[in-house]
N, C-alpha and C positions, 0 to 999 in steps of 0.2 A: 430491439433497440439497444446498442451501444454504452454503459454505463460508468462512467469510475466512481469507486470506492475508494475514499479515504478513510485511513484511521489517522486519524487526525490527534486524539490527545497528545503523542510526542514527536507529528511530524514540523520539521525543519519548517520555518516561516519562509525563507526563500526558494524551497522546494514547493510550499503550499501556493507558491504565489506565481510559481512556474505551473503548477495543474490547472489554476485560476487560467492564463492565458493561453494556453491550449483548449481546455473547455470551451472556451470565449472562440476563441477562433475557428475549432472543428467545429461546433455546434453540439456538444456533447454533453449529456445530463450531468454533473457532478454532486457527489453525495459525500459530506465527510461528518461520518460519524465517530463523536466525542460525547463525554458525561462532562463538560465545560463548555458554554459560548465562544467561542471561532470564530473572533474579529474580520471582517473586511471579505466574508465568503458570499452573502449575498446578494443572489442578481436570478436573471430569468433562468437561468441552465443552472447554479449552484446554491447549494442549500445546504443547512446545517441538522443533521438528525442528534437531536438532543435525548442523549443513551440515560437511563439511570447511573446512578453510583455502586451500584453493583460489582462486583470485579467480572470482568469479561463482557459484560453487557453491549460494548461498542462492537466488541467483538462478533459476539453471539448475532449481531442487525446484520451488520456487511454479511457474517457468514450463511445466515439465513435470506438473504437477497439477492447476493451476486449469484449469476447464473455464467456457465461459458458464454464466451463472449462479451462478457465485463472484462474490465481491468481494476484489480486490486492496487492498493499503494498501502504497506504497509511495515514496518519494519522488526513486527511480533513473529517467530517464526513458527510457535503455536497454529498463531491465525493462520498463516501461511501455507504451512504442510495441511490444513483442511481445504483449506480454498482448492488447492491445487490438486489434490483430492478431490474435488469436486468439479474442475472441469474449468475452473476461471485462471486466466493469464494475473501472477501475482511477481508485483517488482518492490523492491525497496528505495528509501529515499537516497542509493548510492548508485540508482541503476542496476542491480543485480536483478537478472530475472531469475524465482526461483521455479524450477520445472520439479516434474517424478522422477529426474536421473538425483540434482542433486539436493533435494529439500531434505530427505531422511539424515545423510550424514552431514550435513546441515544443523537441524536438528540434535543429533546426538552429542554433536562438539558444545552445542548452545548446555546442553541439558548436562553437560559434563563440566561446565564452566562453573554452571550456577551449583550444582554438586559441591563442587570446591568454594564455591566461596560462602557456603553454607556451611563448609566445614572451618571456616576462619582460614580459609589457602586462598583466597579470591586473585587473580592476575590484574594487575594495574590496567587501566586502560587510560588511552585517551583519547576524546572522540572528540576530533574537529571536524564541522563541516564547514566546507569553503569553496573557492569556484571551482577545483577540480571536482570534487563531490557532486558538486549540482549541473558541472558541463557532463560528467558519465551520468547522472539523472535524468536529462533533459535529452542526451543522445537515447539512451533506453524509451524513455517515454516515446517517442515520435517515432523508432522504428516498432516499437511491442503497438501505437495508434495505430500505425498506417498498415502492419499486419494484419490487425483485427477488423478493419474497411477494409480492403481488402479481403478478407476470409468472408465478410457480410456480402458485401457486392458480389462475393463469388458463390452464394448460396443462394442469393436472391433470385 
């Protein structure tokens, strides 16, 4: 059976609120694992796995549960490069799908960043999300769904 995974501690409310409604209407279990309660997730298909305070802990559930054939939502590229590693379709709250072509140098730019700003070099950033963000979210979403029904019904 068909599953999403959220990690939900820093996803986008209008992004969480766009998986809510896709859930709701495929009929699709949703899971979003936080070490915080997660307002307004609550219903037959969507549930809140309440992680320890641990560091990685939210982590460690999705990645110890999602199997191929889940879909991940998360925007930790850590989490990411495992999952994907392991066989689960993994996208962020900007719509990026990340695959095995590009999650590693992915990764190394992430890991190159935080390098710098560890070293007091950190690069400015600014991170708006807004309706272009959550219209390439919501396009990724429903094509990465309807591939993975798709992939299910053709296995079945």
């Amino acid at each position: 059976m068909q599953r999403i995974f959220v990690d939900a501690d820093s996803f986008p409310v209008k992004a969480r609120e766009m998986v809510l409604r896709f859930s709701e209407r495929l009929g699709i279990k949703t899971i979003f694992a936080a070490n915080r309660p997660i307002p307004g997730v609550e219903s037959e298909l969507c549930s809140v796995e309440l992680c320890s305070m641990d560091e990685g802990a939210a982590d460690n559930y999705i990645a110890g549960q999602a199997k191929p054939g889940d879909l991940a939502l998360t925007r930790d590229l850590p989490l990411a490069e495992r999952l994907v590693e392991a066989g689960v379709t993994v996208l962020d709250d900007r719509g990026r799908v990340f695959t095995k072509e590009n999650i590693r140098e992915l990764r190394s730019l992430r890991d190159f960043v935080v390098s710098l700003a560890e070293s007091g070099l950190g690069i400015e950033r600014i991170n708006s999300y807004g309706k272009k963000e959550l219209a390439s979210f919501a396009n990724s979403l429903d094509r990465e769904l309807t591939r993975l029904q798709d992939t299910a019904a053709g296995s079945a």
